[in-house]
N, CA, C and O atoms as CSV, one atom per row, in Angstrom:
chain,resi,resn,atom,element,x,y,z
A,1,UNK,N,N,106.454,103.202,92.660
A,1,UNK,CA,C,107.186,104.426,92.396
A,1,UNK,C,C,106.910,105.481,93.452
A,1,UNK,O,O,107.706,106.392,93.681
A,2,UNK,N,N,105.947,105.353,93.982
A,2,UNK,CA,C,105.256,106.583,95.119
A,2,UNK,C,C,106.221,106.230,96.302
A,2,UNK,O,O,106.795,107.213,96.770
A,3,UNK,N,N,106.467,105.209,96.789
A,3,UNK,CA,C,107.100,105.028,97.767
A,3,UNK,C,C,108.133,105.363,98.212
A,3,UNK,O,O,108.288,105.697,99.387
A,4,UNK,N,N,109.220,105.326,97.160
A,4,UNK,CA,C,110.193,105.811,96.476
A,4,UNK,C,C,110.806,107.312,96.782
A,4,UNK,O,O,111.944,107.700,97.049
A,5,UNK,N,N,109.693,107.900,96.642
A,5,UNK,CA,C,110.078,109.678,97.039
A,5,UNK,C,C,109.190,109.811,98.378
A,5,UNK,O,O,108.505,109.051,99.062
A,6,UNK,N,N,109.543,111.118,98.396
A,6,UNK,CA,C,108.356,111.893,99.645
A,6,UNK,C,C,106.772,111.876,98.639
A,6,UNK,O,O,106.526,112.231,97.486
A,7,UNK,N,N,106.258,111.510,99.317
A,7,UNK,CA,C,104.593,112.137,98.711
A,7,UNK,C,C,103.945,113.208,99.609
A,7,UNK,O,O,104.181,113.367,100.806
A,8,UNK,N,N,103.193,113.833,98.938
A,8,UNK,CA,C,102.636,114.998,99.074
A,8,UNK,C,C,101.210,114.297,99.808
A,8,UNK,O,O,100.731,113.252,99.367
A,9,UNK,N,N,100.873,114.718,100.480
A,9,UNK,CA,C,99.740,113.868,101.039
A,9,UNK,C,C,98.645,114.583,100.483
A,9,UNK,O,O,97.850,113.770,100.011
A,10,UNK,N,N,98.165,116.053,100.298
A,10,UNK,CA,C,97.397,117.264,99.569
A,10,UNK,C,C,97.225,117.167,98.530
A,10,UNK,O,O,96.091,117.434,98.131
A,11,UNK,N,N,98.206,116.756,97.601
A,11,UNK,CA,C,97.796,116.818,95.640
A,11,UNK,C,C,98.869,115.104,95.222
A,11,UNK,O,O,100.074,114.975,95.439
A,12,UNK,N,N,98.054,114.175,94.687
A,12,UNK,CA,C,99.200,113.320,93.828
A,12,UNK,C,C,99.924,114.002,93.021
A,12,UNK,O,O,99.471,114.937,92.362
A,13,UNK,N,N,101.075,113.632,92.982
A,13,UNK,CA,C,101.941,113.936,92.017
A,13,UNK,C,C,101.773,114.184,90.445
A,13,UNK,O,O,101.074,113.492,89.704
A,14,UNK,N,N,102.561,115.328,90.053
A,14,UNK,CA,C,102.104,115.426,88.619
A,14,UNK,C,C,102.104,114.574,87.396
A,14,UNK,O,O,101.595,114.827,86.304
A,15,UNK,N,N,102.837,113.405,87.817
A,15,UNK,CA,C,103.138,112.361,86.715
A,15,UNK,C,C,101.875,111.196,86.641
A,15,UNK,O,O,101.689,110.357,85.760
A,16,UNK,N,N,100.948,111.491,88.088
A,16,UNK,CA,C,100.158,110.699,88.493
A,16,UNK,C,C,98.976,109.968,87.561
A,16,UNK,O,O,97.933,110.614,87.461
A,17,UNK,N,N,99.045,108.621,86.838
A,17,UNK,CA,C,98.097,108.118,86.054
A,17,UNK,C,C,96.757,107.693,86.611
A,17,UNK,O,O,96.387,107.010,87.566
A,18,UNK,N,N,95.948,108.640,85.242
A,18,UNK,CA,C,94.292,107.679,85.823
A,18,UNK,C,C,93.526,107.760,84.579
A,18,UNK,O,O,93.899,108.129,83.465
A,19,UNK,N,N,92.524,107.395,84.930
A,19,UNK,CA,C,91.620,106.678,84.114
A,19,UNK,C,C,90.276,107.684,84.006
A,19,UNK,O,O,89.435,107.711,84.905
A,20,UNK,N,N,90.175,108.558,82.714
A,20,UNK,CA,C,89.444,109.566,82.576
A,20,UNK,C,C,88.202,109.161,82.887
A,20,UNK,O,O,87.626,108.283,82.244
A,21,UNK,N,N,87.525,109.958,84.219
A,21,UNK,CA,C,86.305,109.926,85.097
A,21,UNK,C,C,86.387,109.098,86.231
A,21,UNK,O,O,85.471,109.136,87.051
A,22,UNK,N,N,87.539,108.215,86.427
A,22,UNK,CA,C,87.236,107.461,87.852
A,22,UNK,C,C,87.778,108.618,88.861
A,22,UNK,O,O,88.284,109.702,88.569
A,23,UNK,N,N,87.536,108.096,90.039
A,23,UNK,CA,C,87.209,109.273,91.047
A,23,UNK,C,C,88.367,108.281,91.910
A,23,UNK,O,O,88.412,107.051,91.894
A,24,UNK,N,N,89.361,109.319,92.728
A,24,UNK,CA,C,90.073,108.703,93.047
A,24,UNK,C,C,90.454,109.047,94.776
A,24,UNK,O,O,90.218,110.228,95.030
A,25,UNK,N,N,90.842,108.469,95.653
A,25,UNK,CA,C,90.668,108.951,97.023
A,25,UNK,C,C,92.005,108.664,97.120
A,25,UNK,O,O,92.671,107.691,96.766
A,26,UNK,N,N,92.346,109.986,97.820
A,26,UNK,CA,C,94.164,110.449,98.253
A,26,UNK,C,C,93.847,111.389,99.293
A,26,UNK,O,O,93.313,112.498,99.287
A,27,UNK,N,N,94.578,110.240,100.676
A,27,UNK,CA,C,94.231,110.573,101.718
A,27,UNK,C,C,93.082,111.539,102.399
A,27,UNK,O,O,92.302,110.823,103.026
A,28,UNK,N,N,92.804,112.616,102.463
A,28,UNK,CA,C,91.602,113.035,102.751
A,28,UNK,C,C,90.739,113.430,102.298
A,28,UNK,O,O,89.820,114.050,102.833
A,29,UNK,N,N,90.903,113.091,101.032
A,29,UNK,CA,C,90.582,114.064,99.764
A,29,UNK,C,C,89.980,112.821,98.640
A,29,UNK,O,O,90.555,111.761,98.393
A,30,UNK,N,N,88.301,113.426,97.900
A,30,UNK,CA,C,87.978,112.384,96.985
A,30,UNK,C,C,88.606,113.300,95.786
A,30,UNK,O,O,88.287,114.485,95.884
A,31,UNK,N,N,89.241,113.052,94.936
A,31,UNK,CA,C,89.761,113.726,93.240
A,31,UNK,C,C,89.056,112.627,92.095
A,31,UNK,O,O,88.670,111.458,92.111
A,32,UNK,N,N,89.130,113.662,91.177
A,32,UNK,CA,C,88.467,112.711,89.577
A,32,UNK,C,C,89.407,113.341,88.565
A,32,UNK,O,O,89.825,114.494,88.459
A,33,UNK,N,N,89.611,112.263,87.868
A,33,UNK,CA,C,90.490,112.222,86.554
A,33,UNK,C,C,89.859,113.295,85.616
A,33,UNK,O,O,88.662,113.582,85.620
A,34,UNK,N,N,90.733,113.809,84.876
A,34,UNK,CA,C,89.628,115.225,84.012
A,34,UNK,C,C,89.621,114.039,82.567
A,34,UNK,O,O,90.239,112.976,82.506
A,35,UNK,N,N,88.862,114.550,81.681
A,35,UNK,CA,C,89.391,113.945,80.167
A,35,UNK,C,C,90.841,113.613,79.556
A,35,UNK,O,O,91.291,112.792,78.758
A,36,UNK,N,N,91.338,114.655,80.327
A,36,UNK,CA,C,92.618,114.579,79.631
A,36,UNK,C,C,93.813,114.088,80.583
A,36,UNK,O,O,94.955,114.546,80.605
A,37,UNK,N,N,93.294,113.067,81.353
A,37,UNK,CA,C,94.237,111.836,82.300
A,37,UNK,C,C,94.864,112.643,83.402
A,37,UNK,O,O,95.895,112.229,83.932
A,38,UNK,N,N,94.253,113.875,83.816
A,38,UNK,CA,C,94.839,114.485,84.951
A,38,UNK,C,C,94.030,114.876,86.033
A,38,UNK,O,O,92.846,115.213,86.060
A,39,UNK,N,N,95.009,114.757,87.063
A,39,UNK,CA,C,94.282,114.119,88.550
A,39,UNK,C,C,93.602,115.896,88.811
A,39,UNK,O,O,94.497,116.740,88.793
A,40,UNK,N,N,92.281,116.408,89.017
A,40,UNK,CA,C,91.920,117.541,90.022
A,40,UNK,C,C,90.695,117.014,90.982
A,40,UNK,O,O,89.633,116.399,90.890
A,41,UNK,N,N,91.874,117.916,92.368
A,41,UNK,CA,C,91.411,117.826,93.865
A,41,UNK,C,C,90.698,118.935,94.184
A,41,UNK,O,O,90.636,120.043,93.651
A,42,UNK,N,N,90.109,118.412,95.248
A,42,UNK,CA,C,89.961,120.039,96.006
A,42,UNK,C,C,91.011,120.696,96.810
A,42,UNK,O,O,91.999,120.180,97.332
A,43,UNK,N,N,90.687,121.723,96.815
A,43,UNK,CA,C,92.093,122.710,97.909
A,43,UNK,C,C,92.564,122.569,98.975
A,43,UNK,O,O,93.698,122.732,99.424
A,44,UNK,N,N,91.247,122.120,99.554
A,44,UNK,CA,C,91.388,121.431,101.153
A,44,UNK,C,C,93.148,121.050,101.306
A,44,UNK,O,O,93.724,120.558,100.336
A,45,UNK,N,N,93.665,121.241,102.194
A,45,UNK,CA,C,95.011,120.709,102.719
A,45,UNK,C,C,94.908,119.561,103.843
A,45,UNK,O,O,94.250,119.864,104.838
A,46,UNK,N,N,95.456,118.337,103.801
A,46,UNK,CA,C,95.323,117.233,104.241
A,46,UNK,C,C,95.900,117.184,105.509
A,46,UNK,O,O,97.050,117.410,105.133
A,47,UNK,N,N,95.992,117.076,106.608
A,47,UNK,CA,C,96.578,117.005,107.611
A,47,UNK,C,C,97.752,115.731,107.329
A,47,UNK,O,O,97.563,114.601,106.879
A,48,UNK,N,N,99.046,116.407,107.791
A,48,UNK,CA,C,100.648,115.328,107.524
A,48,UNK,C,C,100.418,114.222,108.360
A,48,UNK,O,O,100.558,114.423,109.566
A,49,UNK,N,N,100.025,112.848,107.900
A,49,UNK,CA,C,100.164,111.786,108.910
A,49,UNK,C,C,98.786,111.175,109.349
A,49,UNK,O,O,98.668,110.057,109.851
A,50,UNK,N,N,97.979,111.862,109.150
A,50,UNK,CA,C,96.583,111.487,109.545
A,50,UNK,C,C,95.727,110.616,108.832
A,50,UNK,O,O,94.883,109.865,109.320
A,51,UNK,N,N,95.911,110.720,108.056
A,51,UNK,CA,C,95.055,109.684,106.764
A,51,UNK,C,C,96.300,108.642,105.964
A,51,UNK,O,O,97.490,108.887,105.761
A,52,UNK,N,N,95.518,107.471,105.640
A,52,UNK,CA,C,96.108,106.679,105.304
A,52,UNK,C,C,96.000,107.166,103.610
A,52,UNK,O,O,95.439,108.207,103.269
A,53,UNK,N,N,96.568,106.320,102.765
A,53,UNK,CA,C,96.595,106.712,101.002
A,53,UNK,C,C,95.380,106.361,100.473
A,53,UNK,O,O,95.144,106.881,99.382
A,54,UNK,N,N,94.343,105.465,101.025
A,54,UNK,CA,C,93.310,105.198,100.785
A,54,UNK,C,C,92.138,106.141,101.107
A,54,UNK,O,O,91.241,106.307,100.280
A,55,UNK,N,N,92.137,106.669,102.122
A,55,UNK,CA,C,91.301,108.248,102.654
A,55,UNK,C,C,90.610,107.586,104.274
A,55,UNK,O,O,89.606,108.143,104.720
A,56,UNK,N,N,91.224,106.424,105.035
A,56,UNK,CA,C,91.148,105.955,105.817
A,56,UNK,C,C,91.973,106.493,106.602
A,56,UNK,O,O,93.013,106.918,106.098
A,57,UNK,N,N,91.738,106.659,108.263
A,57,UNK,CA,C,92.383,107.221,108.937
A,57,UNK,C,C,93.096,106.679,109.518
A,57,UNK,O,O,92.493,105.802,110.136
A,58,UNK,N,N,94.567,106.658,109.806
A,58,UNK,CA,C,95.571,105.912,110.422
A,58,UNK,C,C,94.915,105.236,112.019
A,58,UNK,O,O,95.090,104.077,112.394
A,59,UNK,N,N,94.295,106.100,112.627
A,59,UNK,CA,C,93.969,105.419,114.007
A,59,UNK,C,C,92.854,104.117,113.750
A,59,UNK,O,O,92.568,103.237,114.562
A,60,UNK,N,N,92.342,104.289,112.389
A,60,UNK,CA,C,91.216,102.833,112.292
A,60,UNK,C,C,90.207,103.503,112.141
A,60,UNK,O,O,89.354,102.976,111.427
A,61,UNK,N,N,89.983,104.453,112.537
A,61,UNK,CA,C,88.564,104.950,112.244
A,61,UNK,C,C,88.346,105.593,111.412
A,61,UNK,O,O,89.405,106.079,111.015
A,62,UNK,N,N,87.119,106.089,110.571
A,62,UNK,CA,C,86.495,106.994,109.806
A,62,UNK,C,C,86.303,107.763,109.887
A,62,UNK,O,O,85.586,108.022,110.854
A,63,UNK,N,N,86.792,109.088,108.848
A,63,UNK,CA,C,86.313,110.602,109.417
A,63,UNK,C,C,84.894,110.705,108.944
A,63,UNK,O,O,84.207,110.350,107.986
A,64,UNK,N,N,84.734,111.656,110.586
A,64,UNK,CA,C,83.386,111.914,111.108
A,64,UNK,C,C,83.330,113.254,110.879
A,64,UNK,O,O,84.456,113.686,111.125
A,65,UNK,N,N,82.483,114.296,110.478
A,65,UNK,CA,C,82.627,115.409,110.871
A,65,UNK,C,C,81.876,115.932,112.209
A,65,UNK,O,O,82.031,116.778,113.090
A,66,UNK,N,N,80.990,114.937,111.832
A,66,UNK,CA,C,80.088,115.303,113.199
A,66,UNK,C,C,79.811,114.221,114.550
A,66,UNK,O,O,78.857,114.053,115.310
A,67,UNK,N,N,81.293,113.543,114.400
A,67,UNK,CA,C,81.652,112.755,115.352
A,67,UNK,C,C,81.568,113.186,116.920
A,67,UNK,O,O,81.151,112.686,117.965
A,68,UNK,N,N,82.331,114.652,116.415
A,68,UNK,CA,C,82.358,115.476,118.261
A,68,UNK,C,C,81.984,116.612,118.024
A,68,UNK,O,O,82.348,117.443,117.192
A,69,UNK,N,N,80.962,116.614,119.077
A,69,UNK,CA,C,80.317,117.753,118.931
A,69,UNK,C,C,80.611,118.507,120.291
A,69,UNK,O,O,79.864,119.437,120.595
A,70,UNK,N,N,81.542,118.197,121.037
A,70,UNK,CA,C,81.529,118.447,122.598
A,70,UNK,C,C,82.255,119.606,122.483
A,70,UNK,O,O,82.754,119.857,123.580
A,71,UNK,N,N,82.621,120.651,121.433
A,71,UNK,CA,C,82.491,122.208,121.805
A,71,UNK,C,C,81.353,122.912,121.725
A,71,UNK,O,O,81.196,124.094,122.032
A,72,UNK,N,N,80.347,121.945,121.187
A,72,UNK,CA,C,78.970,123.322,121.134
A,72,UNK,C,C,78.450,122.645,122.576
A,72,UNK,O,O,77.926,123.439,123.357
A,73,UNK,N,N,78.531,121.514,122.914
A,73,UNK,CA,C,78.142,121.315,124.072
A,73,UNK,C,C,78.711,122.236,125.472
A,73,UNK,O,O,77.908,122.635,126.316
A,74,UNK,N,N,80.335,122.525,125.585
A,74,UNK,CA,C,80.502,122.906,126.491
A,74,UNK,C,C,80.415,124.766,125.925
A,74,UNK,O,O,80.344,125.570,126.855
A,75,UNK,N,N,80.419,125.022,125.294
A,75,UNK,CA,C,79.699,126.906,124.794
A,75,UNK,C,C,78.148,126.996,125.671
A,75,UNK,O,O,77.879,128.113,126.114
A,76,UNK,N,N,77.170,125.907,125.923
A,76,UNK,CA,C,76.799,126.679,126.173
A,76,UNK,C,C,75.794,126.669,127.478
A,76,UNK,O,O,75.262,127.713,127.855
């Protein structure tokens, strides 16, 4: 059914089913089911295109945060 429409890459959709307490990864983002079968994320906004639906990154690799560090390198 997801395929179907545009998806929101930032929040699953409101119709979105889960399983009260599993923790669920949508694109950049880890979310958990509340008690009452509804998906809450964090606010964070996902970059369009960058992450796969799994929270894997389209180029193959894993986000790093502290992958590159080569602006504090060239500051200083």
């Amino acid at each position: 059914a997801l395929a179907e429409r545009e998806v929101n890459e930032s929040m699953p959709p409101a119709d979105y089913k889960c399983t009260p307490g599993e923790l669920i990864s949508w694109y950049c983002k880890t979310c958990r089911c509340t008690e009452d079968a509804l998906v809450a994320c964090p606010r964070q906004l996902c970059p369009q295109g960058e992450f796969n639906r799994d929270g894997s990154r389209r180029s193959g690799k894993s986000f790093d945060y502290e992958a590159d560090d080569s602006i504090s390198e060239s500051e200083e």
